[in-house]
C-alpha positions in Angstrom: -8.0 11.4 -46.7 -8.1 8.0 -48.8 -4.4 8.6 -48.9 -4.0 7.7 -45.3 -6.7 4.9 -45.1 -4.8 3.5 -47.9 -2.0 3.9 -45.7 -3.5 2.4 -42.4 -5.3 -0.3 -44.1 -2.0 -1.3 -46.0 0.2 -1.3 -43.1 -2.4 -3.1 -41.4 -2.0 -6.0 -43.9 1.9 -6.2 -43.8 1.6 -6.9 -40.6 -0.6 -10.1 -40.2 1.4 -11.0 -43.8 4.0 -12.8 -41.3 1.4 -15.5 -39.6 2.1 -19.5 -39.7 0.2 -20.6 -42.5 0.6 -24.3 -41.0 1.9 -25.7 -38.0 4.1 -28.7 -36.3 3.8 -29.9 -33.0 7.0 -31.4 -33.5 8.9 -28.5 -34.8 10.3 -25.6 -31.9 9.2 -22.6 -30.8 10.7 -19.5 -31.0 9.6 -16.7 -27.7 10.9 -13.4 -28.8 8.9 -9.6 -28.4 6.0 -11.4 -27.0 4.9 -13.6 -30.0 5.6 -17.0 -30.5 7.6 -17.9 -33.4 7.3 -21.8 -36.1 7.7 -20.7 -39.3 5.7 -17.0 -38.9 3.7 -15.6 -35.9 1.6 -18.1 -34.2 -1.7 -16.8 -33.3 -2.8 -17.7 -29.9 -5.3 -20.5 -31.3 -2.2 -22.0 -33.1 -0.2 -22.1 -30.0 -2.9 -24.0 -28.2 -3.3 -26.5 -31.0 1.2 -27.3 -30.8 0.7 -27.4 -27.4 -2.5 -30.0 -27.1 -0.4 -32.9 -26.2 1.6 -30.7 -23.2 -1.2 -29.7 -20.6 1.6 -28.2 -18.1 2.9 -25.8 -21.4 -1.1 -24.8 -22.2 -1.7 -24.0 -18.2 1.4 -21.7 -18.0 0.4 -20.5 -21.8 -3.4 -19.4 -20.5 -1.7 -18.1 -17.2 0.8 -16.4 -19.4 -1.6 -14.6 -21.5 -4.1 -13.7 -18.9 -1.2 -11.7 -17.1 0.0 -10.3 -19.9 -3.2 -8.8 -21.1 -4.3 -7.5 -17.5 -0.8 -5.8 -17.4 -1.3 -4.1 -20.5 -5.0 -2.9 -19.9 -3.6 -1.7 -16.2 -0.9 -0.1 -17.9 -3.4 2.2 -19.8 -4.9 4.3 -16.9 -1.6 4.2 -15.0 0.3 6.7 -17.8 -3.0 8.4 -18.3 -2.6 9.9 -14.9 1.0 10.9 -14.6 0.5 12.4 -17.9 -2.2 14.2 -16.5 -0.3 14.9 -13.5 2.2 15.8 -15.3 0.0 18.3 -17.4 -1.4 19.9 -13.9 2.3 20.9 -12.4 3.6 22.0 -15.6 1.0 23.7 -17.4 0.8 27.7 -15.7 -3.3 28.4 -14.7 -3.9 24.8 -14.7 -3.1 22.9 -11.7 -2.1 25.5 -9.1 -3.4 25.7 -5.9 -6.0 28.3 -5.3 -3.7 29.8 -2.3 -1.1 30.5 -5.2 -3.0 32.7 -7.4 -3.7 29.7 -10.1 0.4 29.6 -11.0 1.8 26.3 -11.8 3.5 24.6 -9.0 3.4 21.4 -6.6 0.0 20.9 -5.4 -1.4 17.7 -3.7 -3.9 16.8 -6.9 -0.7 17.0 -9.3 1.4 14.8 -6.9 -1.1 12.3 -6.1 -1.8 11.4 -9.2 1.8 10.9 -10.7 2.3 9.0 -7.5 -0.7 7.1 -8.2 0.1 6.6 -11.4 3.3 5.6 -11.5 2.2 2.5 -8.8 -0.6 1.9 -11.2 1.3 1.7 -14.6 4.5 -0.2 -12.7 2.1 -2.9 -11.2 0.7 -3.2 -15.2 4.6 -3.6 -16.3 4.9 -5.8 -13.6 2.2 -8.0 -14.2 3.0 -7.9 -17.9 6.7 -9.5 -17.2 5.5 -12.3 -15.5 2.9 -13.2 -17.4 5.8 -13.0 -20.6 7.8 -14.8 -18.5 4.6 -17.3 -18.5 4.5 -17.8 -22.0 8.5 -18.1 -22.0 8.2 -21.2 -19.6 5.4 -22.8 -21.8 7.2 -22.6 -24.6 10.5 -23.8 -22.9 8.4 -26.6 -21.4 7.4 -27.6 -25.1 10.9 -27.4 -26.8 12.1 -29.4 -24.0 9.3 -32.5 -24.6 10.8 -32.6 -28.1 14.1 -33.3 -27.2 13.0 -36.8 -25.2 12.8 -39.0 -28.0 12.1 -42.5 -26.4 14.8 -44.9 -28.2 13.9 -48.8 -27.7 16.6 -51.6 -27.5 15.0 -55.3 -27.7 18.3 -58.0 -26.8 17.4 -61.3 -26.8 20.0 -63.9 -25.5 21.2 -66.8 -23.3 22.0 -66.0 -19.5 25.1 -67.1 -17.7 23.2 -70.0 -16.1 22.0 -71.2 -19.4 18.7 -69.5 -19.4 16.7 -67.4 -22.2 16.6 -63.8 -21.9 14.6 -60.8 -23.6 15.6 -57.3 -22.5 14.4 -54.3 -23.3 15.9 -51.0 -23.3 14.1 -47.7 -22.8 
């Protein structure tokens, strides 16, 4: 039994051993398998602090995440019951109807609730995309301020008419 707590506890570890020690608000992200990628996994707090200068990237970020997070807990239920749907057609003396002398078959519980289910845990994927797609945009939205560096040009010079000029480029 310490064998497999051992086991749980260490895998448990290697896992969070791949989080950003430090991060760069002017380094890129990464978006890939629903983590966010500078140097390691960036934890959600992380995130928010690269993206504290982009308010557009932490809006579709907290959008993102919400989304995300209500998909997966709607997810949950959703293959709950067409598993137990599932269970109820297959499984003889379990789900038949009492007409049919308790034998596994079609009956209306069975079919309602893999129906049921299947709407339930498609709207949970669904909602799960786009709120990935959420955090995809706010981290495109992010690598995209990066690439605007503001370059400055100061000319100074005489004009055709015999005038003084400063110009500056931006």
């Amino acid at each position: 039994m310490a064998t497999i707590a051992l086991c749980i506890v260490f895998s448990a570890s290697a896992q969070f051993k791949g989080i950003a020690k430090t991060v760069d608000p002017n380094d890129k992200l990464i978006y890939r398998n629903g983590n966010v990628f500078q140097n390691g996994v960036l934890m959600p707090w992380q995130v928010k602090e690269v993206f504290a200068g982009n308010s557009e990237a932490i809006k579709q970020y907290n959008g993102g995440k919400v989304l995300s997070t209500i998909g997966t807990i709607v997810m949950i239920p959703g293959g709950a019951a067409v598993g137990t749907g599932l269970a109820l057609l297959l499984i003889p003396n379990l789900g038949g109807d009492v007409n049919d002398d308790n034998k596994a078959g079609i009956n209306t519980g069975s079919a309602i609730l893999i129906g049921g289910g299947v709407l339930i845990a498609g709207t949970g994927f669904l909602l799960t995309h786009l709120g990935n797609t959420k955090i995809k945009k706010s981290v495109m939205l992010h690598n995209s301020s990066l690439n605007k560096d503001m370059t400055y040009e100061l000319s100074f010079g005489i004009t055709p008419s015999g005038g003084v000029g400063l110009t500056l480029l931006f």
